[in-house]
N, C-alpha and C positions, 0 to 999 in steps of 0.2 A: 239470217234468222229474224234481224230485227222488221225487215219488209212484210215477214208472212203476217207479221203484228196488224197491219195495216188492214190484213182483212178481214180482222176480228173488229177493229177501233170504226167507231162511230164519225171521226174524224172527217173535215172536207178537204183537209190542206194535209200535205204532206211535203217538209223541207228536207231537202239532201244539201248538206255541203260538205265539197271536196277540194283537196289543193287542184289534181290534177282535172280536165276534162272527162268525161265520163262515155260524150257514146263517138264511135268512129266518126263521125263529121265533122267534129269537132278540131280533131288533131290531124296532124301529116308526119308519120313518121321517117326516118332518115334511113340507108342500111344501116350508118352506124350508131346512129344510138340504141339507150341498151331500152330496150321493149318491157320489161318486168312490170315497170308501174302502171304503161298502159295496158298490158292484160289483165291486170288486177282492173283497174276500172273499166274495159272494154264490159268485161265480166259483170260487175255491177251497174251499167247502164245495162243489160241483157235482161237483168232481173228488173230493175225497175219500169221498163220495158214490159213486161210481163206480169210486173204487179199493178200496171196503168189501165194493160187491158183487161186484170179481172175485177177491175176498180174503177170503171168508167165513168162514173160520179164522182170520182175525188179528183182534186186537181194535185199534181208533182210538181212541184220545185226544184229546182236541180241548180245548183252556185256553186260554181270551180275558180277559187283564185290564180288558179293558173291557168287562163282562158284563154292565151294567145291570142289572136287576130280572130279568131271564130265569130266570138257576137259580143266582143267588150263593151259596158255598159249598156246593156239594151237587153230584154227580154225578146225570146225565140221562141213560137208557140209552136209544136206540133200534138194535135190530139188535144190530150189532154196535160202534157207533161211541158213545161216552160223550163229554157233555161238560161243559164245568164252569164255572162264571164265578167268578172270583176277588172276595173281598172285598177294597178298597185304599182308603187315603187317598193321597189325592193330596198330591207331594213329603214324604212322610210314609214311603213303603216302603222297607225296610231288603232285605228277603228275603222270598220265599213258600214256602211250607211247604204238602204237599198228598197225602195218600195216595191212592194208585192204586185200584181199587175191583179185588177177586178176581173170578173168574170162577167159576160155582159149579153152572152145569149145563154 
């Protein structure tokens, strides 16, 4: 619900953060692990997905502390939506620190 907000607001930036990863590229899942949390975010990367393209002037940010191997510290553009996997130690994190990436065409 709170996405469809997005295409009422005036806004050019739009931040998602999440523990988990968000769109399938991201993750590899195992048979045995248990799949719940990634179709809860599959699901929400689908939408934001979907509210990128009917929003193709805003730009999406998308920050998963739980970023595994995918793109830790580094911004990954596609489109219009950027995303990022945080570097962290576990029970180690005080604060995350992260610049936005400019927009340049």
């Amino acid at each position: 619900k709170k996405l469809q907000l997005v295409d009422e607001s005036k806004c050019s930036n739009v931040i998602i953060i999440t523990h988990y990863s968000i769109f399938e590229s991201q993750y590899r899942l195992h048979p045995t692990e248990d799949i719940s949390v990634y179709f809860y975010c599959h699901k929400l990367g689908q939408l934001i997905v979907d509210a990128s393209q009917r929003n193709p002037t805003k730009s999406f940010y998308c920050v998963s502390g739980h970023g595994h191997e995918y793109n830790l510290g580094q911004w990954i553009r596609e489109g219009n939506i950027y995303t990022h996997g945080l570097v962290t130690t576990y029970h180690d994190q005080k604060y995350v620190s992260l610049d936005i990436p400019a927009i340049c065409d």
